[in-house]
N, C-alpha and C positions, 0 to 999 in steps of 0.2 A: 612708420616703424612697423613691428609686425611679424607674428617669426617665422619668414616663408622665403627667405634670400637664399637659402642653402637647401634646393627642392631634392635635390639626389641624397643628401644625408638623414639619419634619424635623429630629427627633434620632437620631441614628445613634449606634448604642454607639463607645464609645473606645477607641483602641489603649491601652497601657499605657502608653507611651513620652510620648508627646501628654498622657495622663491625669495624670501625675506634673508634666508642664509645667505645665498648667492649673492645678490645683490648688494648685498654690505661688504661681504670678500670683494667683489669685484671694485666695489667704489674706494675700497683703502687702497687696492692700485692702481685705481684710475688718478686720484686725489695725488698720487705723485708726480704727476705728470703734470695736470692741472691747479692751477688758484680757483676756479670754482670748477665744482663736481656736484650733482646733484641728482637726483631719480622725482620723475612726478609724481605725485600722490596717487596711490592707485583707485583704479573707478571701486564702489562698495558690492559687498559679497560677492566680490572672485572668491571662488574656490582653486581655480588652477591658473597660466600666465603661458598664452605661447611664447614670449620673450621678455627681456630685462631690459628696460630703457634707461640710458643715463644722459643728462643734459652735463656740458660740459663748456667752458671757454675759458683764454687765460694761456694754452701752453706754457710750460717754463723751459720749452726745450723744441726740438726739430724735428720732425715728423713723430710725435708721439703714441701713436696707434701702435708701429713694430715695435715699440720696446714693451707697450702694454700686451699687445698679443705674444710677445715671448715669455713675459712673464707669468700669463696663463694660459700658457701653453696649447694657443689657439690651432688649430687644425689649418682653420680656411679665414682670409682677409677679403672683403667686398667692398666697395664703392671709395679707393684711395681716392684721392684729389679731391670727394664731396663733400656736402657736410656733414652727410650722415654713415657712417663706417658698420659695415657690421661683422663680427666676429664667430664662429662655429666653434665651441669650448667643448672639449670632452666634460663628461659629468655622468662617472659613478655609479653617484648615488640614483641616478635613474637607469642606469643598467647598463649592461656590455654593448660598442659600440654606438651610446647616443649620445648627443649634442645639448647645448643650450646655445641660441642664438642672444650673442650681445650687442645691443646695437648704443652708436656711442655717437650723440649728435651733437655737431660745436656750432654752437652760436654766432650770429653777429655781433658787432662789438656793440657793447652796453647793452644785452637784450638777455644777459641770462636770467634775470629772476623775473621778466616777463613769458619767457618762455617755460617756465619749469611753473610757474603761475597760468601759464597756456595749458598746458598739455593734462594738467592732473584734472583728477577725480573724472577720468574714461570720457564718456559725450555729453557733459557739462555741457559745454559748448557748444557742440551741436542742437541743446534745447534752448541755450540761451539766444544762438545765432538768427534764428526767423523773424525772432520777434524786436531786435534790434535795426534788423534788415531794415522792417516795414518802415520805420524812424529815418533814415538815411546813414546807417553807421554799419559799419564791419568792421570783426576782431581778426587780426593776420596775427603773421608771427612775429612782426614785429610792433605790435599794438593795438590800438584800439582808433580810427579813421572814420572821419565825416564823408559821405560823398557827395560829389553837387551834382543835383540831380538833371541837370543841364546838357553834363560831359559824360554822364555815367551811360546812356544808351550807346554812345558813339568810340568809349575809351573807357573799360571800368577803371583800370589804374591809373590812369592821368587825372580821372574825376576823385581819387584819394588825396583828403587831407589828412593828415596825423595827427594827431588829438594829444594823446599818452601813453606809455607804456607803463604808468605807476597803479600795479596791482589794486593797492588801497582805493585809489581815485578813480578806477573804473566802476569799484565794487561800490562807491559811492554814488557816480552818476545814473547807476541803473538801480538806485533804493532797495541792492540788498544787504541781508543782515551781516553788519561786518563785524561786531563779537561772535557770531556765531562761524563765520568763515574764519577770523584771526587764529579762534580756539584748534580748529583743524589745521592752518597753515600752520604755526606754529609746533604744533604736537605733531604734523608729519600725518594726522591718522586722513581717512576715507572718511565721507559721511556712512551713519552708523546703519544706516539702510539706504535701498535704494528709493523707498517711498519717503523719505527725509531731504535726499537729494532732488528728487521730483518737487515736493515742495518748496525749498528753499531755489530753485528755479524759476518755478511760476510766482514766486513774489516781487519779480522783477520786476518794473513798474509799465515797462514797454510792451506786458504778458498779453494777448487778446487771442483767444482758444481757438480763434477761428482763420489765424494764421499756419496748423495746425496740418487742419483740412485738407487729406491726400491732394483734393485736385489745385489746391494754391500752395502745395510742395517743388522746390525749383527740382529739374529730373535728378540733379548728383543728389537732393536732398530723400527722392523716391528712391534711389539706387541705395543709399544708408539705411533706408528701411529695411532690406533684404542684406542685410551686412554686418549689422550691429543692431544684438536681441535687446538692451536696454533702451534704445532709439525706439526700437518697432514696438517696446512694451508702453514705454512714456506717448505715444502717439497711438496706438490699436487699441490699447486697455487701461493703462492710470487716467487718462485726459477726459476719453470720453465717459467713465464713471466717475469720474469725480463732477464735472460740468454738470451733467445728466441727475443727478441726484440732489443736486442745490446744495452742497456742503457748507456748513455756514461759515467755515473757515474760510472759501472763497466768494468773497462778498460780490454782488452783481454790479455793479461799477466801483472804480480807480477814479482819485482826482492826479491829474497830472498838472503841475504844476510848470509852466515855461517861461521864457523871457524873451521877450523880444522888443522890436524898438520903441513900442507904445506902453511898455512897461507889463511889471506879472501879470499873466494870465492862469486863469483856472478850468481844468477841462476834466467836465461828470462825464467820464468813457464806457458807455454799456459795455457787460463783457457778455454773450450771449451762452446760454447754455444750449449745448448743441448738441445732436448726433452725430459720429463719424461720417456719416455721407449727406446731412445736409450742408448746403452753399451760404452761406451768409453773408454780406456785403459787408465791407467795415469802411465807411465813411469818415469813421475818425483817424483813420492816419492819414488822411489825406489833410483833413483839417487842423492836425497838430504836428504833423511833420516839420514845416519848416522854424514854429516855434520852439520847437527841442531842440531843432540846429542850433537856433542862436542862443539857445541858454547854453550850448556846449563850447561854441564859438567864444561866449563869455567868460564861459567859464575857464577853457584850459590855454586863452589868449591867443585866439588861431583867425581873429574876423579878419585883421590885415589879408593874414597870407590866403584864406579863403576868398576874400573876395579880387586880391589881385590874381590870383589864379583863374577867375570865372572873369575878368576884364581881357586878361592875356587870349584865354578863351576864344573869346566874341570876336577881339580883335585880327584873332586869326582865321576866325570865319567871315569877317569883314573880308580882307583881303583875299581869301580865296573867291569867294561872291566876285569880288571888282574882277582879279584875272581870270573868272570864268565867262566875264559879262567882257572883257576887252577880247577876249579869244572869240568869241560868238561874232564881236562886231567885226571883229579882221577877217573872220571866215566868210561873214557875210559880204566883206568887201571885195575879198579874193572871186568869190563867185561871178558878183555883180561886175570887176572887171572882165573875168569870162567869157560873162555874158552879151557884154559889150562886142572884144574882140570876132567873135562867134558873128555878128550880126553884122559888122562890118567887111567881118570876111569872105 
């Protein structure tokens, strides 16, 4: 989303004050159109808003965007057929001739309070994303995936298993504070700062600083750096003084607690306090990776389809093995009669 679909018009970022206006006008007619209508929660101290994001799914009616953009009196319609529509609104109160870019994105079926649970409070998620990574899991738009780390070199998407897309239960499986997130979901608000949001980030239980580390950044995750100033601030300036000073709120090891087939396991995880440019090796997600799997496996009832998926797998690389190994021997046969002929001839 983003508000740069409409590069020849004038759209001006938005104050906050305007922006909260907007955004509630627009959602009383979007809400007619749709059974769920919703706006992420927006990331903490924005002062302005290049654009208006609304989650939506459910139509009650037949192409719903032209009757929503008639009735605010949109200028310009982009991306008809996709999921994601965006709209160029005159707007007044920000002066003659400019815009607001609305952008209106619909769901797949059953994914809207996952997705409006995605998208809020700005690059959440992008802080929470590395350090789950190291684990074996990724959060998409349609939830929250194991991957088997078998398939995942050769097929990242075929190596996804699907876990859940139930908000709560994620915010459970990664030990963080769910009264403290409920209070904001429910109230709609931002965390109250951005050092609050930082915090409540790194208490996630999968947190290890030295995931962090520009040069163990995957490159779209360097390219975020230069793209998004609260990303480049939680990784160039919060991370490394807070590590660097020994804050006693963050304690020098995590027990992470796992399940797997020999029953609970307990694991004292150094968390190193580091410099932004020293390297640090982290042996422990190698050593507890695959036991978070199967506490997850257990937990959100997925070991079946996990492990028939990594058998389907193998079996498929069996078989290609064999017709790789019967094509080598026919080719060899084909020669060798060749070579025959050739000799007799």
């Amino acid at each position: 989303m983003g508000g740069s679909a409409f590069s020849d018009l004038n759209i001006p970022r938005i104050p906050s004050e305007l922006y909260f206006q907007l955004k509630n006008r627009y959602l009383q007619v979007v809400r007619e159109f749709y059974k769920d209508a919703d706006s992420p929660i927006e990331a903490p101290e924005k002062q302005d808003h290049g654009d208006i994001d609304l989650i939506v799914a459910k139509p009650n009616c037949q192409i719903p965007i032209l009757k929503i953009a008639q009735l605010l009196d949109a200028s310009r319609i982009m991306g008809q057929g996709q999921p994601t529509k965006n709209l160029a609104i005159p707007c007044p109160e920000l002066g003659i001739n400019k815009h607001v870019q609305l952008d209106i994105h619909e769901c797949k079926p059953g994914a809207f309070t996952w997705e409006v649970f995605h998208l809020s409070h700005g690059d959440l998620w992008s802080i929470l994303g590395p350090s789950i990574r190291a684990y074996g899991f990724v959060v998409t738009d349609t939830g929250l995936h194991v991957c088997i780390n078998e398939i995942e070199p050769h097929n990242k998407k075929l190596s996804r298993v699907f876990l859940t897309n139930d908000p709560e239960a994620v915010l459970e499986f990664l030990g963080l504070d769910m009264e403290q997130y409920r209070d904001l979901w429910d109230g709609q608000k931002p965390f109250p700062t951005i050092d609050a949001m930082f915090k409540f980030a790194v208490e996630n239980r999968f947190f290890r600083s030295n995931h962090f580390i520009r040069e163990n950044l995957r490159p779209h995750d360097r390219k975020r750096l230069k793209q998004r100033e609260i990303y480049r601030r939680f990784i160039e300036e919060w991370l490394p003084n807070h590590y660097m000073t020994g804050d006693e709120k963050w304690p020098p090891t995590q027990t992470i607690e796992s399940h797997s087939s020999s029953g609970q396991e307990k694991h004292d995880v150094e968390i190193p306090k580091i410099a932004p440019t020293t390297i640090l090796p982290s042996t422990s997600d190698f050593q507890t990776r695959q036991g978070i799997i199967d506490e997850a496996l257990e937990r959100f009832g997925k070991r079946n389809e996990y492990d028939m998926k990594l058998t389907d797998w193998r079996r498929a690389l069996q078989e290609l093995e064999e017709k790789r190994k019967l094509k080598a021997i026919r080719r060899a046969d084909a020669e060798a009669r060749l070579g025959d002929k050739k000799r007799q001839g």
